[in-house]
C-alpha positions in Angstrom: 89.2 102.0 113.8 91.3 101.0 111.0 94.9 100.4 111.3 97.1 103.2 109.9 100.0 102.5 108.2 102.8 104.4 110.2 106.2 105.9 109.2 108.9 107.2 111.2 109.7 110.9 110.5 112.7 112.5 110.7 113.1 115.2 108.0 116.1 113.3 106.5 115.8 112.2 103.0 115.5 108.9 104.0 112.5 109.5 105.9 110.9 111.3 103.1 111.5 108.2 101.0 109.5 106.7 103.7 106.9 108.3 103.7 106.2 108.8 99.6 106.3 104.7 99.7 103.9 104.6 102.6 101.0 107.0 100.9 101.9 104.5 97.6 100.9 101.7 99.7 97.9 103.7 101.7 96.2 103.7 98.0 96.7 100.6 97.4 95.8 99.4 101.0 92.8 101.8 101.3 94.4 102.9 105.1 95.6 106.1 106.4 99.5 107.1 107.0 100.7 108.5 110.5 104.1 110.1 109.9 105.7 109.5 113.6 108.7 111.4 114.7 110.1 111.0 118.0 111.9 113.5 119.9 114.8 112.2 122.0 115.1 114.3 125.0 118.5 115.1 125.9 120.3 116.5 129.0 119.4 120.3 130.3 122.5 121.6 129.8 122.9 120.7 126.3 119.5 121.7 125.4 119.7 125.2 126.4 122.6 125.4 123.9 122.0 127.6 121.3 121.7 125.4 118.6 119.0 123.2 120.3 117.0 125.5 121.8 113.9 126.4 121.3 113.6 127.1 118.1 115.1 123.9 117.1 112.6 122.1 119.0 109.6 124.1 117.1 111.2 123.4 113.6 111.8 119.3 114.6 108.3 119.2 115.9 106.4 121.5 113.6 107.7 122.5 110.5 108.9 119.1 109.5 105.8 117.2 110.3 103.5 120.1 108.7 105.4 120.3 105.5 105.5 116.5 105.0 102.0 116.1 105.5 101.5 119.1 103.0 103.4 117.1 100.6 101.8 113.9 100.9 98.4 115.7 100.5 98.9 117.3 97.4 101.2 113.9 95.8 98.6 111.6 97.4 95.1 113.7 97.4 93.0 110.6 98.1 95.3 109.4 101.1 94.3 110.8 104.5 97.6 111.9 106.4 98.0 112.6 110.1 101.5 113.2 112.2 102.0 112.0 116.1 104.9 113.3 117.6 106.3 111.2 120.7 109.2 111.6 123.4 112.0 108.9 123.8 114.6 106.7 122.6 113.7 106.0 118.7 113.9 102.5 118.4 111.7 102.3 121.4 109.0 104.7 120.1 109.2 102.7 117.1 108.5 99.6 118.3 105.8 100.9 120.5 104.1 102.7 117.4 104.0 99.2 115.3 102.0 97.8 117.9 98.6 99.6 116.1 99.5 99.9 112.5 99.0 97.8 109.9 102.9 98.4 109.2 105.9 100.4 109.7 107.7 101.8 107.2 111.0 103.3 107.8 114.1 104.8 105.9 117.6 103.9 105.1 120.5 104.7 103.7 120.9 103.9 100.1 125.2 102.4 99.6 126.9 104.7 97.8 127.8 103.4 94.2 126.4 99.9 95.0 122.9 99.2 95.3 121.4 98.6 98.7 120.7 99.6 102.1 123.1 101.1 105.0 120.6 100.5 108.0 121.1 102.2 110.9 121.3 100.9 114.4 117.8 102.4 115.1 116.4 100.7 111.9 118.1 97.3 113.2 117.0 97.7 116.3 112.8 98.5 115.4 113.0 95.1 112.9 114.4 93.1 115.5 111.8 93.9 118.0 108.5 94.9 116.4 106.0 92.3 116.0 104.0 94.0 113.0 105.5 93.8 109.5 108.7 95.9 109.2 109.3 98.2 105.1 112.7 99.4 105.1 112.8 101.9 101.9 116.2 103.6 100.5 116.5 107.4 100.4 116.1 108.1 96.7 113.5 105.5 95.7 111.0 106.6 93.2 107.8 105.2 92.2 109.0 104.3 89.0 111.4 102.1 90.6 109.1 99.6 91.8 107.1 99.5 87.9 108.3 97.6 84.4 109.5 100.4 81.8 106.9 101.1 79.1 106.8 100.2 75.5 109.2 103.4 74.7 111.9 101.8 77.5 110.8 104.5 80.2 110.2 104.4 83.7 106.6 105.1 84.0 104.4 104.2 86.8 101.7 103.8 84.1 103.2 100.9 83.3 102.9 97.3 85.5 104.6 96.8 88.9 107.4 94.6 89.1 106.9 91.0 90.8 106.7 90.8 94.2 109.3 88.5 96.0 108.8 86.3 98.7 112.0 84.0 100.6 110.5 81.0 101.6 112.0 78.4 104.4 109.9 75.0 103.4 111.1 73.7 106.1 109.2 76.1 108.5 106.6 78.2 106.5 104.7 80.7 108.1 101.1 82.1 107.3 101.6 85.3 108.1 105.0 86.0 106.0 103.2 83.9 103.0 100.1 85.7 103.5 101.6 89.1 103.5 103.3 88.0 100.3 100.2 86.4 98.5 98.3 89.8 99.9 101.4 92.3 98.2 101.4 90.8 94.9 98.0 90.7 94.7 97.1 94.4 95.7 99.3 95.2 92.6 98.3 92.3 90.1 102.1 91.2 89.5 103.0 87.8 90.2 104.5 86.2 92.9 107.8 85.5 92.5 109.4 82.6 95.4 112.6 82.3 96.4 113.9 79.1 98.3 117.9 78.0 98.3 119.2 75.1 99.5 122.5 73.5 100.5 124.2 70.0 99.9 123.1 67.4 103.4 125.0 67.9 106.7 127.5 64.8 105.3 128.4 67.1 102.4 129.5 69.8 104.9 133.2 68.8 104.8 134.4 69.8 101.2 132.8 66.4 99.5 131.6 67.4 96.0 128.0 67.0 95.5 127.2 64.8 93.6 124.8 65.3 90.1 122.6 62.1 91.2 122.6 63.4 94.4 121.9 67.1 93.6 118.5 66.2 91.4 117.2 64.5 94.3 117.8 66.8 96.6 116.4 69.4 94.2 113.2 67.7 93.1 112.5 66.9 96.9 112.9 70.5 97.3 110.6 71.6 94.5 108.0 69.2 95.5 108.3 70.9 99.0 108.1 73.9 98.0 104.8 73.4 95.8 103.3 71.4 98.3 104.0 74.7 100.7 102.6 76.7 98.2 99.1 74.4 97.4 96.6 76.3 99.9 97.9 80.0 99.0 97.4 79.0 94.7 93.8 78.3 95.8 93.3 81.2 98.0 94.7 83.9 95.6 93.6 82.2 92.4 94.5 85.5 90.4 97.7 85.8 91.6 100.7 83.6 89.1 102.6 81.9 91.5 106.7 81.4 90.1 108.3 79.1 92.0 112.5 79.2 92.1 114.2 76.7 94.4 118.4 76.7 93.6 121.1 75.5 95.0 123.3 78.2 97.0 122.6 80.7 99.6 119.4 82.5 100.1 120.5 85.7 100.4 122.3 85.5 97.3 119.5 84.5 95.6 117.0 87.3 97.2 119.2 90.0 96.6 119.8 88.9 93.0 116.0 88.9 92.6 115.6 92.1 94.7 116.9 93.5 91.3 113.5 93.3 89.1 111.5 93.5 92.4 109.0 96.0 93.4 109.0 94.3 97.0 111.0 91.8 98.5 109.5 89.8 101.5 111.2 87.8 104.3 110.7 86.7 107.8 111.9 87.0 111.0 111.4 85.1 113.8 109.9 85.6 117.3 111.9 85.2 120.4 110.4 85.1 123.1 113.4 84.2 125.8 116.3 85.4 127.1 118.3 85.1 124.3 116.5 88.4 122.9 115.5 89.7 119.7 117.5 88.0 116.4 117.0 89.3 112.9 118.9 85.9 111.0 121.4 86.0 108.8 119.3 86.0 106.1 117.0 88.5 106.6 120.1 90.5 107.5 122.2 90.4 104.3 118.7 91.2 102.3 118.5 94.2 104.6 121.3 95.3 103.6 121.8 94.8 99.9 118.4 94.4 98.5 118.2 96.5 95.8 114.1 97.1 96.3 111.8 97.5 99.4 112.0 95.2 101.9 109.0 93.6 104.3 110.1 92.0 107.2 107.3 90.0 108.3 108.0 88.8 112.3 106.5 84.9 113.1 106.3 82.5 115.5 
């Protein structure tokens, strides 16, 4: 049975956002969407109030669901849609509903007058747990958003999807976020655009100015990294134009400034398996919150 890839539902605008990118990415993936929306039970007394009675109830769990499906179906004919509607605590639900897609796409909240996300403690929560690549998509998006303008200077998804970015740690790559990358840009024949920033040596910590010597060394070393990193996936995804950024300053910086001609940005989160719990990273993070474009978050060991 093929994975599906699986959005959480909600009716919000978000949500719908959501769920538009996820039947984009079921035509380009070949895979089916599950819209998931998760009911959150809540205590006797306040559910016999007459604003969450009931009829409530019927509209969250079957009006919603049918009239997004309907939606998707006539956008998307050639994408197969199905809804599952589950019972608990929404980050939880979430998390447990990764487990068999291929991935989870989820709304946010775009920042008013900047661009960006405002992600929600739910959405926070799902990326920090789930072990199957993460999308978080702003309400509002639009497929044009994610293409080049055409030769009039108009949005058109007739026209070539913007690069696909990938942050890269050379000093711990990881297949699966690099694959996922490699995999994105090529399903929509755009290159590969990735991202690596670097900072002075621990000894330049204290306020020392770096030196130009210095810096070129540093920077070639990283470059050199960086391709070297990079060697295996050329060969792999021979069709796929591979251009490789590595700047001084921080990453995030860097990613959200690319996020800006993006039609994906991709990063990495890693695995904890200990008590400390789950932990998103800083960088990840700031992208998650001010990326102007899509963002994968790709969990690894």
């Amino acid at each position: 049975m093929p994975r599906t890839i699986t959005v959480g539902l909600d009716g919000s605008p978000e949500s719908r956002a959501a769920a538009e990118w996820a039947a984009r990415e079921a035509t380009l993936r070949g895979l089916p969407v599950k819209l998931v929306q998760v009911w959150e039970p809540v205590p006797e007394p306040i559910a016999q109030a007459p604003l969450l009675g009931a009829e409530t109830h019927q509209q969250w769990t079957e009006r919603v669901p049918r009239e997004a499906v309907e939606g998707l179906r006539l956008r998307h004919p050639g994408v197969e849609v199905t809804t599952e509607n589950v019972t608990g605590r929404p980050a939880e639900a979430l998390v447990r509903a990764a487990r068999d897609a291929e991935l989870l796409v989820l709304g946010s909240r775009g920042l008013s007058g900047i661009g960006g996300f405002l992600v929600g403690s739910v959405g926070l929560a799902v990326v920090a747990y789930a072990e199957r690549p993460v999308v978080l998509v702003r309400a509002g998006e639009q497929a044009t958003d994610e293409h080049e303008k055409d030769r009039a200077g108009i949005p058109s998804t007739a026209a070539p999807f913007r690069p696909v970015v990938l942050g890269l740690d050379t000093g711990h790559p990881d297949e699966a976020l690099i694959g996922f990358a490699f995999d994105a840009a090529a399903r929509r024949n755009v290159p590969l655009r990735v991202v690596h920033g670097w900072n002075p040596p621990p000894y330049y910590a204290y306020g020392m100015a770096l030196e130009p010597a210095v810096q070129r060394e540093v920077a070639q070393g990283d470059a050199a990294m960086m391709t070297e990193v990079l060697r295996p996936w050329r060969q792999k995804f021979p069709e796929v134009e591979v251009v490789e950024q590595s700047h001084f300053g921080s990453p995030a910086t860097l990613l959200i400034d690319a996020s800006r001609e993006a039609s994906l940005v991709v990063v990495g989160r890693r695995v904890r398996r200990s008590s400390v719990g789950a932990h998103i990273g800083p960088v990840t993070h700031a992208v998650l919150h001010h990326a102007t474009a899509p963002v994968a978050v790709v969990a690894h060991d």
